[in-house]
N, C-alpha and C positions, 0 to 999 in steps of 0.2 A: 146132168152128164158130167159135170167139169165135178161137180160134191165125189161125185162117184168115183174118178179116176183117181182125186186126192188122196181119197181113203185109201185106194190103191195102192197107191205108191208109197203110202205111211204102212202100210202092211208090210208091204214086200219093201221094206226097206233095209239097209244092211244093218246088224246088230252096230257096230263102231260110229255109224252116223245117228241113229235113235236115240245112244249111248249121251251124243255130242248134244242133241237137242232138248234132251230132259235135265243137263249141265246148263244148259242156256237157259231154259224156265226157270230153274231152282235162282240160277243168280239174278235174275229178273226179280225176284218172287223177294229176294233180300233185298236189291238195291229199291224196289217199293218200298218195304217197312223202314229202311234207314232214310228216306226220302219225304215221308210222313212221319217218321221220329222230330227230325230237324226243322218242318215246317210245324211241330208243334212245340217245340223248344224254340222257335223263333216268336212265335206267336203269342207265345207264354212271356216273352222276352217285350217283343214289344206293349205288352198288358202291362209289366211293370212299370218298363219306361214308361207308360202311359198316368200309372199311378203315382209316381216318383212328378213328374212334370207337374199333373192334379194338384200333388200334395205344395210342391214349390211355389206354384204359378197361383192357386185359390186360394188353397187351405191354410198355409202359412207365407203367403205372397208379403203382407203387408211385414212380417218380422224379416224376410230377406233381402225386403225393398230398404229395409230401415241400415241393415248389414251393409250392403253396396253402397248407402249413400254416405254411410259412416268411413266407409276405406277409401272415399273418392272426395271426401270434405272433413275439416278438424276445426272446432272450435277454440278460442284462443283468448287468453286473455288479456284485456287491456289494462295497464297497472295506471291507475292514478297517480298526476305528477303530485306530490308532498307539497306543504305548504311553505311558504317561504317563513323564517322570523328574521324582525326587524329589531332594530334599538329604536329606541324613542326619537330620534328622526329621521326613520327609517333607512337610516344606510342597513343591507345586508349582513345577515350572521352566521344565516345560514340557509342553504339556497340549493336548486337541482341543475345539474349540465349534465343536458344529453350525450349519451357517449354507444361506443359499442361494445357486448359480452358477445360471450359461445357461451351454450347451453349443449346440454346433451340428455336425450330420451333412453335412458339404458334399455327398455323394449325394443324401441326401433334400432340399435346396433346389428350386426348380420348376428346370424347366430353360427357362421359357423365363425371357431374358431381362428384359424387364419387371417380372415377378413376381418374380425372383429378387432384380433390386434392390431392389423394393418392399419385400423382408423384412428384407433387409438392412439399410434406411436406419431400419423401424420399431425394429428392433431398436437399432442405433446412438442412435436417439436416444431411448429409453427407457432406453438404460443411460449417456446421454452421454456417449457416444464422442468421442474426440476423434479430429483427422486424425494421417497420420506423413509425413515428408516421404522419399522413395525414388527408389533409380536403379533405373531397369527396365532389367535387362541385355539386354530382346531388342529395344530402341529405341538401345542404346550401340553403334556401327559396327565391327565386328572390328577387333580390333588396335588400337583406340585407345582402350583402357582405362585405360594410364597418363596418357596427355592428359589426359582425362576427370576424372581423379582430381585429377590437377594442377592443375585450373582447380577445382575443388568445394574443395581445399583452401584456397584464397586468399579463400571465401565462409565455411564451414565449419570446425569443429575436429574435423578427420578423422585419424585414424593411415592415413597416405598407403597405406605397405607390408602393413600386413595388410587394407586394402580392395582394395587393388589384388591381392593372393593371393589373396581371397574370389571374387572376381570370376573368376578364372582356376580355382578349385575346385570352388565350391558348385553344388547343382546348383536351386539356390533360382534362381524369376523374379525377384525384387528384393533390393534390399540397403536397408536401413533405413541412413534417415541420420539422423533425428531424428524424436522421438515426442512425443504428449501436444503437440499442436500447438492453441491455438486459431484459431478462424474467422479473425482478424487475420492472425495469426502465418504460417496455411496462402498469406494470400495475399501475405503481402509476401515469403516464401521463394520463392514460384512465379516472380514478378516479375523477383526479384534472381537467379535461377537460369533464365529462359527461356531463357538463348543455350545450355546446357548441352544437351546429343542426353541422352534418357535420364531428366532428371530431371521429378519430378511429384508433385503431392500427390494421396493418395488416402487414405479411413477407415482408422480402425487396423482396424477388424473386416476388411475385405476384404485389408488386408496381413497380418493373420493368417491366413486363410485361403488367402492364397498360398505361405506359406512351411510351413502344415500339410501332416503326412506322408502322412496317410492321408485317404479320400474316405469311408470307412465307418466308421471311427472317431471319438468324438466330440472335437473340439475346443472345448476351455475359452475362455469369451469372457471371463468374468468372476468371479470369486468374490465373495462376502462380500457383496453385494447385499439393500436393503434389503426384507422382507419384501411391504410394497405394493406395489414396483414385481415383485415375482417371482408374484405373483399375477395382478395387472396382464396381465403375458404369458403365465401359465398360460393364465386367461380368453381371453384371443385368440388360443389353441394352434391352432384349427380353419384359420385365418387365415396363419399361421407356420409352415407344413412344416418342417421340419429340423430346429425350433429345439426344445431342450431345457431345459427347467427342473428341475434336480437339487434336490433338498430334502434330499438325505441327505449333501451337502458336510461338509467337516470341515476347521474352519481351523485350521492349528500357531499356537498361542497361547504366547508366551513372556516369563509375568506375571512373572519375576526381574528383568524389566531389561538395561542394555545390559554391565554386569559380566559376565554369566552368557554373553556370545556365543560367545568363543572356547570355552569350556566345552561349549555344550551344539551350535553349527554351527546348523544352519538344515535346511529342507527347503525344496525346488526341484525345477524338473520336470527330467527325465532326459534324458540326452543318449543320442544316440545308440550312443556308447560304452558306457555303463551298459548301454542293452537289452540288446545285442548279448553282452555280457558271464555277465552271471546267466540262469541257464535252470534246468529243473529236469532229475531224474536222465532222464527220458525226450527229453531235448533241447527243448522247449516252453518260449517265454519265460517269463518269472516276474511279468514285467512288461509293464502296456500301455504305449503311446507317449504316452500322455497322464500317466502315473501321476506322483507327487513322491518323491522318494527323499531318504534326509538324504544333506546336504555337509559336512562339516569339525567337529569335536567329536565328540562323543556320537552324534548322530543319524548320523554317517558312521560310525563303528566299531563300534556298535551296531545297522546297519541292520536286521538279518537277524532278531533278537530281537524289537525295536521292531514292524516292518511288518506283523505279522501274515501272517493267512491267508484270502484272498478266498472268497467265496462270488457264489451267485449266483441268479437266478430268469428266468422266462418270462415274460411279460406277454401280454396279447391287446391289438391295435391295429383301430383303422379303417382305411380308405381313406388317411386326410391324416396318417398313423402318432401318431393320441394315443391314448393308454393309457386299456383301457376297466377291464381289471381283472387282475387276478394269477392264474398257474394254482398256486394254493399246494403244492400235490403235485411242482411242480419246483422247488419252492425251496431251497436250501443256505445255511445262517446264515455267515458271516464267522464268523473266528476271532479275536476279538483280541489286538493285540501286546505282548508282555510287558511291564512298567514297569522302570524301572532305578530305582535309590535312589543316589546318590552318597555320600561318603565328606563332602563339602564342608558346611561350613555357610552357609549363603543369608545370614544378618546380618554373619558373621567376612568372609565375600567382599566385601561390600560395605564393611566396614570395613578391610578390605586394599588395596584397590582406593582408597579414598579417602584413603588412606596416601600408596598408592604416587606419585598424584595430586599430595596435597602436598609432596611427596618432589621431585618433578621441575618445579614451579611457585618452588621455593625453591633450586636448581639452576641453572636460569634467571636467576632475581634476581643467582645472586653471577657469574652466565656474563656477564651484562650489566655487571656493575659493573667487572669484571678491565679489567686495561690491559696489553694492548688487549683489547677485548672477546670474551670465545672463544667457540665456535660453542654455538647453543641445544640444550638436550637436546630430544630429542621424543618419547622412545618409555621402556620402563622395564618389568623385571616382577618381581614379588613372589608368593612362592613358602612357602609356611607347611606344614609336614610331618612329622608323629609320627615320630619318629626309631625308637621304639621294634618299630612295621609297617610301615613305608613309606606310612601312610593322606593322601592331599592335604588338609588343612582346607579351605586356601583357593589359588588358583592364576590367578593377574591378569596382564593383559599390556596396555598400555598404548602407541599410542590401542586403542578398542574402537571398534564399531561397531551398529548397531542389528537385528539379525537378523528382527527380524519385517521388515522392508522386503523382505524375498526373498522372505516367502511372501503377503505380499499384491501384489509385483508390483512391483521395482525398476526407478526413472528411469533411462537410460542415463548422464544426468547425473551422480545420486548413484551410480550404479557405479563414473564414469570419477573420481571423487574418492577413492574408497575403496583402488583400487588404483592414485594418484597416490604414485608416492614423494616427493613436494615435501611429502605431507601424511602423510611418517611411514607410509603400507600398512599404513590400520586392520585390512584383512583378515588380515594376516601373526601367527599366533600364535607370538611372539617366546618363549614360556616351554616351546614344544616343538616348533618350525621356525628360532627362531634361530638363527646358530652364530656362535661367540663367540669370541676367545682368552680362557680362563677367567681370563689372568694370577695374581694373587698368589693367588686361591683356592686354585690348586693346588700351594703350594706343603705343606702340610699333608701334602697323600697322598704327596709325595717324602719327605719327613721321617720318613714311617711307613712307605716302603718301606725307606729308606737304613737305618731301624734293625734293620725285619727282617732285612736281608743282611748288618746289622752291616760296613757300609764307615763306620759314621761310631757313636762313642754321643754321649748327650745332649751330654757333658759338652767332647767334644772340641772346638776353636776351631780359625776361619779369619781372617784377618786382613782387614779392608775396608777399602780407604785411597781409595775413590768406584771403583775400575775394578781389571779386570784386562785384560789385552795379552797375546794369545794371536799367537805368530809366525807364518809360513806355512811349512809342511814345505819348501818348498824353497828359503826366504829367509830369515834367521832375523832381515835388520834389517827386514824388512816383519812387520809386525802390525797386530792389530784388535783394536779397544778395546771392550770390554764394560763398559759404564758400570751403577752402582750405581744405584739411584734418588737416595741420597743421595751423590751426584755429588762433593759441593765437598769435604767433607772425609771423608765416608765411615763407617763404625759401630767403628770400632776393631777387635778380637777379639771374632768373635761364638761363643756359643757355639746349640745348639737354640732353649733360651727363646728368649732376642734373636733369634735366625735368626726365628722364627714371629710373634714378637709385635712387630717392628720391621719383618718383613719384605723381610731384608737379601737382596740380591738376586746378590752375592757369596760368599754362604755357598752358595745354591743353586747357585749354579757349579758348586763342589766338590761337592754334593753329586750331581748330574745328569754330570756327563763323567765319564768313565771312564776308567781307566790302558790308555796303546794304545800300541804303537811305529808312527812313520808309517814312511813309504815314502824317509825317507831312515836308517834305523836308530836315530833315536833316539827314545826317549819323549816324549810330546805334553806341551809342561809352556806354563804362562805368567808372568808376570811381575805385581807387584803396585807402585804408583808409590813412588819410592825405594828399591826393595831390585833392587841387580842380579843377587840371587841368584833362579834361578828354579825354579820349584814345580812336582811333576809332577800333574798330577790324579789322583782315586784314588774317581773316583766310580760312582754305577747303572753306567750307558752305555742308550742307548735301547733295545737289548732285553730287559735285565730291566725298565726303565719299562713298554714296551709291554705285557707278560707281565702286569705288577701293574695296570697301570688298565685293562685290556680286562676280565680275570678277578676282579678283585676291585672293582673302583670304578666298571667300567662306562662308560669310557672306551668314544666308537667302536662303542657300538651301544645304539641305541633301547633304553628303558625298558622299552615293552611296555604303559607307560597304556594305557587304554581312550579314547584322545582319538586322532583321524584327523588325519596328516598331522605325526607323530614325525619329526624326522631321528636320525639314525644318528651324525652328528659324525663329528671325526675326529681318531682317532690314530694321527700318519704313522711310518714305520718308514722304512729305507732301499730296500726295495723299490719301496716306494711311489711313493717319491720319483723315482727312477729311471724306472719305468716310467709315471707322470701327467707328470713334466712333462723326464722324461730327464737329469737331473742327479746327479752322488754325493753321496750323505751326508758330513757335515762334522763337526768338530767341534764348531764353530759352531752348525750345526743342534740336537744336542744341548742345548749352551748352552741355545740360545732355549726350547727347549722344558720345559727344566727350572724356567723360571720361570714357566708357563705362555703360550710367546707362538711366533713361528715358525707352523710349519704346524699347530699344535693347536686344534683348535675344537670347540667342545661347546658343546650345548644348557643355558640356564637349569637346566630339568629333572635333566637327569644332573649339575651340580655340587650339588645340592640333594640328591640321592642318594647322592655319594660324599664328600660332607660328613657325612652322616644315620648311613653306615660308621664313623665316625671316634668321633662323638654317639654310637651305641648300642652302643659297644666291639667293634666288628668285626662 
């Protein structure tokens, strides 16, 4: 009954209400399908999520487990303290003090820029930083590099050629032309350098940063920093992303003095060359890019003993990477590096050295007085050695230089002074890189071989009347004069003794040339002044010389000291000769060499050894 009256009333209903209700299905009829649209777009949605979370949580869990634990913990290196060296009763030479640096992680800097200078400049000027003045190679126009160089030179004291190679090499954004600028300095260089493409003053810290290798690794701003101000920036770590405060720094202290440099070399940061060089047996460097490695002495030929053995730990970071605390369970102690003891004594050094000092100050005086005045000494080395071991007391070379200036951070100024030869090249250790004609030194070790091979005994004499005149094989009124030292009227008949302790430079003649028939058949002889009769020599000849001072005296090859940067010297033979500069050996040659001069050069070093032969009876 109620079905029925329904229908009813839907019949006879007015057109404008029917109207209204077939409006109302239809929007019914949409708001379903957009209603089941959205529950399958949500559900499609949530399928993803579901696959995304899958993929995070199972499927790749263990690579995002490894990600979070990475940005919530940093592994760290522990640098081994260096080893200490001693003198031979062990007072200090050179030794570590802990101190404090700032480091900086150019990654971790903010990246935007405002904040990044912001840190920058606090930092800068908590450590007052000074500016550097630099050519930015990607503002200098291709191809007019030498230009460029050419006009900074005329402003500047530049070495034209090896900036202008730097420039065509490196793979650095700038080139440093001058450091340790201040605020004045930065801006009257700016001034007198506008017209220049390229050139500009910017902080030393951000020109370190430019020229740094790595973006992850940390870069040294500064060492040896005073305690307040390393606090100072601990305190406002939250504030300073990047920046690192090391407390576990280690300054090369080198309390002997500036005697002790060439001795004991220096530590500095490592070059490129260096890394790339030492690795360990699994091929893995040995070294970071920041690390200091010794240079020249002891700390160079020592390194490996010295440097020890790194360790290292994990730490937990915040958000802004400051170190909340230690995971002690990964931590690995350093190994420290062995200590050397030298042979030398620290008081005899200094009083060798202050010898050798007044030795060349009273050199000078009589260089000054001569007429005409002859050239200044500058350099000089003194050399003190147990003849009985070979042990060095004392071993000086003169100028010296101040070694701790490298490991606190040398001026390019005091660099370009050090390796000035107008100022003598304090860095040059002259007592085992020099090379020398040993002249009359060597005349001793001819005397002791001539006896061995018996071409001459003590007893027997040569006549010196200032020179001898030696013909040429294939002219016999052409000759060359071989002058005595005692020139004017000569030594008479010398025999050994007088040959040695007169130093008659005629006897060694004879005793160095050798009996030879030349190339025109006759025997090689010379002439002595007033006697037309002439004399054939009956001496060594350069290769029994060579035979006795390579194998017995050490002639022509490095010592073997435990000091970096030994030359070899040299004792020329005729091959030698022939194939360095393409010429025959002479009889001449011989000559000269017989009285130590010609192509023979040896280190300080090796005559101080092949004299010590002589002193400790073979």
């Amino acid at each position: 009954m109620s079905v029925f009256k329904k229908k009813r009333r839907m019949e006879f209903a007015r057109p404008g209400e029917r109207r209204r209700r077939e409006d109302q299905e239809q929007l019914d009829n949409q708001i379903t399908r957009r209603v089941f649209l959205m529950r399958g777009a949500m559900g499609a949605g949530f399928m993803a999520l579901g696959g995304k979370l899958w993929r995070m949580q199972i499927a790749e869990g263990n690579t995002f487990r490894e990600t979070a634990e990475d940005l919530r913990t940093r592994p760290e290196i522990l640098k081994a303290p260096r080893g200490r060296v001693l003198d031979r009763a062990g007072q200090p030479l050179a030794e570590n003090r802990r101190s404090w640096g700032i480091d900086i992680v150019r990654s971790r800097l903010p990246e935007d820029e405002t904040q990044r200078q912001r840190v920058l400049d606090d930092v800068s000027t908590s450590l007052q930083l000074k500016q550097a003045l630099v050519l930015d190679r990607s503002l200098v126009p291709m191809g007019s590099e030498a230009a460029i160089v050419n006009q900074l030179s005329k402003q500047l004291t530049v070495d034209v050629p090896a900036l202008i190679a730097r420039l065509n090499s490196s793979t650095a954004n700038v080139e440093l032309l001058a450091e340790e600028l201040t605020p004045e300095q930065a801006v009257e260089w700016q001034s007198k350098l506008a017209d220049i493409p390229g050139v500009r003053v910017m902080g030393s810290l951000e020109y370190q940063l430019a020229v740094h290798d790595s973006d992850d690794l940390p870069m040294t701003v500064k060492k040896d920093i005073d305690r307040d101000t390393a606090l100072m920036i601990a305190s406002n770590s939250v504030y300073l992303p990047g920046v690192i405060v090391d407390d576990s720094t280690l300054i090369r202290e080198y309390s002997a003095g500036e005697h002790f440099s060439h001795i004991l070399g220096y530590v500095g940061p490592i070059t490129e060359e260096e890394f790339k060089a030492e690795q360990s047996p699994n091929g893995a460097p040995i070294y970071e890019p920041n690390d200091s490695v010794g240079k020249g002495g002891i700390e160079q030929a020592l390194e490996r003993d010295l440097r020890g053995e790194k360790g290292g730990r994990v730490v937990q970071v915040d958000a802004a990477g400051v170190i909340r605390f230690e995971l002690t369970d990964r931590r690995r102690e350093p190994v420290g590096g062995l200590s050397a003891r030298l042979t030398v004594i620290r008081d005899f050094q200094n009083q060798v050295a202050a010898a050798l000092a007044d030795g060349i100050r009273v050199a000078n005086e009589a260089a000054q007085k001569a007429t005409p005045p002859r050239e200044q000494v500058g350099a000089g080395v003194a050399i003190a050695m147990n003849p009985k071991n070979g042990e060095i007391l004392a071993i000086s070379s003169l100028p010296t230089f101040d070694n701790q200036k490298f490991v606190s951070g040398i001026s390019q100024a005091d660099y370009d002074f050090l390796v000035d030869k107008k100022n003598f090249e304090p860095l040059l250790d002259r007592s085992i890189s020099g090379l020398f004609p040993p002249g009359s030194t060597f005349k001793p070790m001819v005397a002791a071989i001539a006896l061995q091979e018996a071409v001459v005994t003590k007893e027997q004499t040569f006549s010196c009347k200032g020179n001898i005149s030696v013909p040429w094989t294939w002219d016999e009124t052409q000759r060359t004069i071989y002058p005595c030292w005692e020139k004017d009227i000569g030594h008479g008949d010398v025999d050994m003794l007088r040959g040695i302790s007169e130093s008659c430079d005629v006897y060694f003649y004879n005793l160095g040339a050798p009996y030879d028939i030349a190339d025109n058949g006759v025997p090689v002889h010379y002439y002595i002044p007033g006697d037309p009769q002439s004399k054939e020599f009956s001496g060594l000849g350069i290769e029994r010389m060579y035979d006795y001072m390579t194998e017995v005296f050490g002639f022509g090859t490095a010592t073997g000291i435990e000091l970096a940067g030994e030359s070899d010297g040299l004792m020329p033979t005729p091959n030698w000769l022939f194939q360095t500069i393409g010429e025959n050996w002479s009889i001449g040659d011989t000559i000269n060499v017989s009285i130590g001069q010609g192509h023979l050069l040896c280190t300080p070093l090796q005559l101080v050894n092949s004299t010590a032969a002589i002193a400790n009876g073979g």
